[in-house]
C-alpha positions as CSV (number, residue, x, y, z in Angstrom):
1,X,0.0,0.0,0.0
2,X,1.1,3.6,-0.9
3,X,1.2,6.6,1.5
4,X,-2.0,6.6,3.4
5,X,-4.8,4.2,3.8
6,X,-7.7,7.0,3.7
7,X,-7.5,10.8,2.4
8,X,-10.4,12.8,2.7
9,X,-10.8,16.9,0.9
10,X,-13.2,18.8,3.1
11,X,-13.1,21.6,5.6
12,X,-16.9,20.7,6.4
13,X,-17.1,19.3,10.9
14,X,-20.2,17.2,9.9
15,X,-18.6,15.4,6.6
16,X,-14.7,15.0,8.3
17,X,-16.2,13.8,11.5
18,X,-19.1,11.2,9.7
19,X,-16.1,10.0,7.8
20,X,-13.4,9.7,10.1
21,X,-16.3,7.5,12.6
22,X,-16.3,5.2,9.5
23,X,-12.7,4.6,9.4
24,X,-12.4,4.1,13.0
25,X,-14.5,1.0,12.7
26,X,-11.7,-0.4,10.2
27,X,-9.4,1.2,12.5
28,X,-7.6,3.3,10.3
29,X,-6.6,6.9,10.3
30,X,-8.2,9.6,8.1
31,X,-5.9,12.3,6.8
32,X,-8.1,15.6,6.2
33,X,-6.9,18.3,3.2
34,X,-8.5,21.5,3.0
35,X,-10.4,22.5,-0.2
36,X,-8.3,23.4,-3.1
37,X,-5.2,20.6,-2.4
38,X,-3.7,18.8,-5.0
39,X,-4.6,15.0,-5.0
40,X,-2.6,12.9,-2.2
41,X,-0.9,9.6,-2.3
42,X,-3.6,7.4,-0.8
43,X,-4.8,4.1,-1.5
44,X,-8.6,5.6,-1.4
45,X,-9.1,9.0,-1.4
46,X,-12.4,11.2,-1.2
47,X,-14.3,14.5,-2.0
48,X,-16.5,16.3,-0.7
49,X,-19.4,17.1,-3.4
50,X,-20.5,20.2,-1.5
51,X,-17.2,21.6,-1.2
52,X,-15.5,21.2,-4.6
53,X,-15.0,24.7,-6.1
54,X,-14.6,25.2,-10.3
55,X,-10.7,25.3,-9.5
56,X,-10.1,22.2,-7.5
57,X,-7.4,20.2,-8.6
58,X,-9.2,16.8,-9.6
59,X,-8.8,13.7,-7.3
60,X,-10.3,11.2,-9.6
61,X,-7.0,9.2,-11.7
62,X,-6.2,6.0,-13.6
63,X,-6.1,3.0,-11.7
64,X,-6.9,4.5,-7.7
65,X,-10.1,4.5,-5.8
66,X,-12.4,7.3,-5.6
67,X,-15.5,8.3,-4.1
68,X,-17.7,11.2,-3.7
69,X,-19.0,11.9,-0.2
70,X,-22.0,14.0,1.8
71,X,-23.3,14.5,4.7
72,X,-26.7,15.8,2.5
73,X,-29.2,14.0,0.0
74,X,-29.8,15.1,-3.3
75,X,-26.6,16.9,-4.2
76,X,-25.4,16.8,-7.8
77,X,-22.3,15.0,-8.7
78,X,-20.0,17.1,-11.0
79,X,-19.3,13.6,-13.3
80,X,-22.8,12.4,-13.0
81,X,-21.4,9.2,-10.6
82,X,-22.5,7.8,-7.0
83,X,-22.2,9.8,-4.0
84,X,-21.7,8.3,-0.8
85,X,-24.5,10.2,1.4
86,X,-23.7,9.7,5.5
87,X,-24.4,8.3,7.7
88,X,-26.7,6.1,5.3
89,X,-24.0,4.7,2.9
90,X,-22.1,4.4,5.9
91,X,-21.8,0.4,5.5
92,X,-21.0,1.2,1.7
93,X,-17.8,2.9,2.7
94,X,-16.5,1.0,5.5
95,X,-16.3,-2.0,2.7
96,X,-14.8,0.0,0.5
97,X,-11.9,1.3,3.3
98,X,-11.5,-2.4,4.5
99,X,-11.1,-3.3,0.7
100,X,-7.8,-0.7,0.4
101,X,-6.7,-1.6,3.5
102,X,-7.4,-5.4,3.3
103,X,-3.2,-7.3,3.3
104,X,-3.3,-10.0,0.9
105,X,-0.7,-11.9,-1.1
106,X,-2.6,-11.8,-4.0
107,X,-3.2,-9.5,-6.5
108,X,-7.0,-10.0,-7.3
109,X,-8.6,-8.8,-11.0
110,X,-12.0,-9.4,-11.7
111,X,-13.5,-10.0,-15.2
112,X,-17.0,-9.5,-15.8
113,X,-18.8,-9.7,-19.2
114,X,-20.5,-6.3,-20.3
115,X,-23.3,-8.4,-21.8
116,X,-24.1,-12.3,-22.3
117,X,-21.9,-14.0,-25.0
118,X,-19.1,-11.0,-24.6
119,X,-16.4,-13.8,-23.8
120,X,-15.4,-12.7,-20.5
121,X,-14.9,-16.4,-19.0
122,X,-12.5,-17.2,-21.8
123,X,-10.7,-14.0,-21.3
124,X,-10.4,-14.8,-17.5
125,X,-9.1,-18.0,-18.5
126,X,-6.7,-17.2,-20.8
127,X,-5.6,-14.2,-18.6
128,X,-5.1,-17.0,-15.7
129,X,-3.0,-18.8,-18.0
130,X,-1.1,-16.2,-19.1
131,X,-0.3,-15.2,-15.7
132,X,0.9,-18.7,-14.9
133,X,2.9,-18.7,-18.2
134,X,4.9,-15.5,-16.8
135,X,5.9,-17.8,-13.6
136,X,3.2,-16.0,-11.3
137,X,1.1,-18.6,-8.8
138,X,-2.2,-18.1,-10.2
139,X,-5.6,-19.0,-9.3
140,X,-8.7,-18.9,-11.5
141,X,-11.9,-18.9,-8.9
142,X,-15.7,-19.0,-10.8
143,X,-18.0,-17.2,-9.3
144,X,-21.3,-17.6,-11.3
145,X,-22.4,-20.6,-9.7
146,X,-26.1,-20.1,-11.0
147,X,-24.5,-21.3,-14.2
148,X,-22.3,-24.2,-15.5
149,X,-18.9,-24.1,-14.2
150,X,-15.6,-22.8,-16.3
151,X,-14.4,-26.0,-15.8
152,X,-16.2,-27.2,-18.5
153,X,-15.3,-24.2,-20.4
154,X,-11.8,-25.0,-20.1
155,X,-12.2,-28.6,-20.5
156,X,-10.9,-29.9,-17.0
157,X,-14.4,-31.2,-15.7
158,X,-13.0,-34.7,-15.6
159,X,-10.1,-33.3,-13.5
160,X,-10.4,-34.6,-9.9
161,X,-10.2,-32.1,-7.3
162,X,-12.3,-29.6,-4.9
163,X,-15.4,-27.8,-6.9
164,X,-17.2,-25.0,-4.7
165,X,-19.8,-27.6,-3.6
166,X,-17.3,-29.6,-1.9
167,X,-15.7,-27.1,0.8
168,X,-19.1,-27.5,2.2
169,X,-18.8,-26.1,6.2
170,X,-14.8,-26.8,6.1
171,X,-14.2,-23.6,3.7
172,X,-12.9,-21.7,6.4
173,X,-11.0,-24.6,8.0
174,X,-8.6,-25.2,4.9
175,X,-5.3,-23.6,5.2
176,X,-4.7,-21.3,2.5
177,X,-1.8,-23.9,1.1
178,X,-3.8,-27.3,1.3
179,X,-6.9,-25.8,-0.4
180,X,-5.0,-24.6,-3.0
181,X,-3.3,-28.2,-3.4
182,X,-6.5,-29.7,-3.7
183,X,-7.7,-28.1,-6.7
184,X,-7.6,-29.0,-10.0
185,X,-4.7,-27.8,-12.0
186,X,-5.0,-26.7,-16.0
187,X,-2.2,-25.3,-17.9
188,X,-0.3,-24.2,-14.5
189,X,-3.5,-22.6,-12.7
190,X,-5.3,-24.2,-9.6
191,X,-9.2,-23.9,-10.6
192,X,-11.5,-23.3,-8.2
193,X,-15.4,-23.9,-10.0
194,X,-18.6,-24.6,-9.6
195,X,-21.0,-27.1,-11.3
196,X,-24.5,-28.1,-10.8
197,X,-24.3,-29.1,-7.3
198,X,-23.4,-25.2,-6.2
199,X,-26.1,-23.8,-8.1
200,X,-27.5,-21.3,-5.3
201,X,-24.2,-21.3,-3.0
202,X,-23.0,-18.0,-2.1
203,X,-18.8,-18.1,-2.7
204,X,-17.4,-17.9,0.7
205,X,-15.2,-14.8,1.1
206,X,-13.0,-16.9,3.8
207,X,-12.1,-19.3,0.3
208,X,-11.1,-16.0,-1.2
209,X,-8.7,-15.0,1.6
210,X,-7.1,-18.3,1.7
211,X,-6.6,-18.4,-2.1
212,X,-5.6,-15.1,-2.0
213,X,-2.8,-15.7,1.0
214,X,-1.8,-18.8,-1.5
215,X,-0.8,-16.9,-4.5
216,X,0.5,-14.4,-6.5
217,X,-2.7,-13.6,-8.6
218,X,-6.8,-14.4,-8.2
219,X,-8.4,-14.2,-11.4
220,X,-12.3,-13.4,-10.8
221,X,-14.5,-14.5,-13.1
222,X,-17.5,-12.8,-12.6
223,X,-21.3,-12.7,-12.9
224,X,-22.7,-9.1,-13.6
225,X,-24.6,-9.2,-10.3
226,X,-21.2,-9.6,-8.4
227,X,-20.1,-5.9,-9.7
228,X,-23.2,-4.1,-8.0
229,X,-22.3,-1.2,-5.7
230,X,-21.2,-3.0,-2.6
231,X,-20.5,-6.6,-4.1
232,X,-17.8,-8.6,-3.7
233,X,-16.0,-6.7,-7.1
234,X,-15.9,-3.8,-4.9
235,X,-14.4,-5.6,-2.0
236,X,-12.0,-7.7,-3.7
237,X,-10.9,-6.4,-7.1
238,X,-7.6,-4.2,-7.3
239,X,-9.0,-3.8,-11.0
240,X,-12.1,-4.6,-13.2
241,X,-12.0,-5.5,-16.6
242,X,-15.1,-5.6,-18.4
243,X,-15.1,-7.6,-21.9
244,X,-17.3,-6.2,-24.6
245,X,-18.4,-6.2,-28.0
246,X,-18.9,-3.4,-30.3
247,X,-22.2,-3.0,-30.1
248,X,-25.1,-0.9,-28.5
249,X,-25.9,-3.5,-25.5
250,X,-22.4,-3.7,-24.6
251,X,-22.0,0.1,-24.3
252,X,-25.4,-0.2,-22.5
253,X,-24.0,-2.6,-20.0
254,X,-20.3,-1.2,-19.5
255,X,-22.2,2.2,-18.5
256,X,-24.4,0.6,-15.8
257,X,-21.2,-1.2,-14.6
258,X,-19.5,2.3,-15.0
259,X,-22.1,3.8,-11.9
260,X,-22.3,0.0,-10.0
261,X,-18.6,0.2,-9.7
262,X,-18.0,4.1,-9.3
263,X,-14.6,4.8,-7.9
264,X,-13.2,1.4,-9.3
265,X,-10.2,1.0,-11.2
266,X,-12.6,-0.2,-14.5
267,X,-11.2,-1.1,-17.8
268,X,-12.1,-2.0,-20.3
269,X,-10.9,-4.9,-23.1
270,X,-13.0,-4.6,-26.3
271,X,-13.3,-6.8,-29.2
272,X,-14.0,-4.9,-32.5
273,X,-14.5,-3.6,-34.7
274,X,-18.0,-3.9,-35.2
275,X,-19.5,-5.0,-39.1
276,X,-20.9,-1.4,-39.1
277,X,-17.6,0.1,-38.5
278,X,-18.1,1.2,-34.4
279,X,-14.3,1.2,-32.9
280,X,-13.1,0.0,-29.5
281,X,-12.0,3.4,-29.0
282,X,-15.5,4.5,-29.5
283,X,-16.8,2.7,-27.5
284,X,-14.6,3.6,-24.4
285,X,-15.0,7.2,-25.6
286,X,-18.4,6.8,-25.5
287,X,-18.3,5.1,-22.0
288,X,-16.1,7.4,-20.4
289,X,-13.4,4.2,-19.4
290,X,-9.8,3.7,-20.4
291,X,-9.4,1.2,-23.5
292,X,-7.1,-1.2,-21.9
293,X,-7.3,-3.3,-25.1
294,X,-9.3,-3.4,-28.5
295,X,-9.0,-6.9,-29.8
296,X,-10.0,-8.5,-33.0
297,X,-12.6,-10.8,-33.1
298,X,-11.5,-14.5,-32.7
299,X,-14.3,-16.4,-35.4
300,X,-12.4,-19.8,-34.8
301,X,-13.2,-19.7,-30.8
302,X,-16.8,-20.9,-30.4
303,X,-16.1,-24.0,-32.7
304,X,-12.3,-24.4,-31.4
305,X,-14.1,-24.9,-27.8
306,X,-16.8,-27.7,-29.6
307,X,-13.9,-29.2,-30.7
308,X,-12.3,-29.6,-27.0
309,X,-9.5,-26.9,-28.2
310,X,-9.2,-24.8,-24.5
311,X,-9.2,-21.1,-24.4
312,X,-5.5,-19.7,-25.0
313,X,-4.3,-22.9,-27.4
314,X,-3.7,-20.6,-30.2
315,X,-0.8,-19.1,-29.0
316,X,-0.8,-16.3,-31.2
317,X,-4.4,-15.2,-31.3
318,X,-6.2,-12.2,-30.2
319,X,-7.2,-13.5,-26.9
320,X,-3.4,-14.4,-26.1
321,X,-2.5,-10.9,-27.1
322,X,-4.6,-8.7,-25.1
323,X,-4.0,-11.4,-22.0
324,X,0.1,-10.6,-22.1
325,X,-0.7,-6.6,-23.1
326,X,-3.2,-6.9,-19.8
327,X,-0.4,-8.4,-17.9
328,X,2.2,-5.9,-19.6
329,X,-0.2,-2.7,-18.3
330,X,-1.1,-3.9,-14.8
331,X,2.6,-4.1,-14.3
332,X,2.4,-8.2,-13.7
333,X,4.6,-9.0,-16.8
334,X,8.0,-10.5,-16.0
């Protein structure tokens, strides 16, 4: 973690005091900057929405955690986001402070599909692959259990080891090195997954911490429900890529991930362009979220999978690419 856990801009009693109450439950200090300072080194920082004058310095940047904050309803929000109104949203922000100040092993990046049929469960794949490829201990955990499990998507259903179903009431008992040795391994990454017996199982966030004491990278794939405002993207993920299409849903959906997961390091990896000639680059621009990646489309892949050929065989294809440029941005890459 960098400089401070918490930094909050306001001058305001009522705001500095509701949020420093908050970050005394995670028992963390709060540093307070008057209005009008430049952006501090913190791993969250936050604003005060009533306070923010035309000439402010901006706190919001690439790749940090942000959030708007008020003691008041109804105030508007300069870029149209969340604001986090006290003391109601006060459960809201203590996650989001425990999430920054949360010591893990890990680093954890969640993938979540814009829209049905986007891809984002072979792009988590072949980014967990990737990352084990570069010599870092992966994991790849699913966590749409109302649906069949990536294991099947990678191919490795047959493979014995622990599903989600099986940790049953041991899944806080496992220490973080055992559970990881009794999952299933594909191309150098322990898979943790669900099938049909976890259909309805919340994912235990006590699995999470162990995987995530067990090695150097958790790759999230998740459902879109997972990256509503409080959800366990919010808790977990140090980043959030979101996998899209060019197309009108898929700008639809990255914009309502855009205000679930306000103050998120979001990204986005696009695959493009579309037939009538939208960009990936339009439709980050469009979005308001940093392109990451535009990606061309990989026809082969749906009948490559019917085939039994896993996500990331083709060594040189689009999905392989943007998985080593994701690796090469986030700073992971050997």
């Amino acid at each position: 973690m960098s400089g401070l856990a918490v930094a909050l801009r306001s001058s305001d009693p009522a705001v500095v005091e509701a949020v420093r109450s908050v970050a005394a439950l995670a028992e963390l200090p709060l540093a307070v900057h008057p209005p009008g300072s430049a952006p501090p080194e913190a791993s969250l920082v936050l604003d005060s929405v009533a306070e923010l004058g035309k000439s402010d310095p901006d706190w919001r940047r690439a790749g940090g955690r942000f959030a708007w904050v008020a003691v008041e309803r109804g105030l508007e929000v300069p870029d149209g986001g969340a604001c986090l109104v006290l003391p109601d949203t006060a459960e809201e922000l203590l996650t989001r402070i425990r999430a920054v100040s949360a010591s893990r092993r890990a680093h954890v990046i969640g993938v979540v599909g814009a829209r049905g049929g986007a891809g984002a469960s072979s792009f988590a794949a072949v980014l967990a692959r990737t990352c084990a490829d570069a010599g870092l201990s992966t994991a790849l955990v699913d966590l749409d259990l109302d649906h069949g499990g990536i294991d099947v998507l990678i191919g490795a259903e047959h493979e014995g080891g622990l599903r989600w179903a099986d940790l049953g009431g041991e899944q806080g008992g496992f220490a973080p090195e055992d559970l990881s040795a009794g999952l299933p391994i594909w191309r150098g990454v322990r898979v943790l997954s669900g099938d049909l017996r976890s259909v309805g199982l919340p994912p235990s966030e006590e699995t999470l911490t162990a995987l995530g004491d067990a090695h150097d990278v958790l790759v999230l794939d998740l459902p879109r429900v997972a990256a509503r405002a409080g959800g366990l993207a919010a808790r977990w993920c140090e980043v959030v890529l979101a996998v899209a299409v060019c197309d009108v849903q898929s700008a639809a959906g990255v914009q309502a991930l855009a205000r679930s997961l306000s103050g998120l390091d979001m990204r986005l990896v696009v695959r493009g362009p579309a037939p009538g000639g939208l960009h990936p680059q339009d439709l980050a621009a469009s979005c308001g979220l940093p392109l990451l990646h535009g990606m061309a489309p990989e026809r082969s892949l749906a009948a490559a999978l019917e085939r039994g050929v896993a996500p990331g065989d083709h060594r040189r294809g689009p999905l392989v690419r943007a998985a080593r440029q994701t690796l090469s941005v986030l700073g992971l890459a050997p």
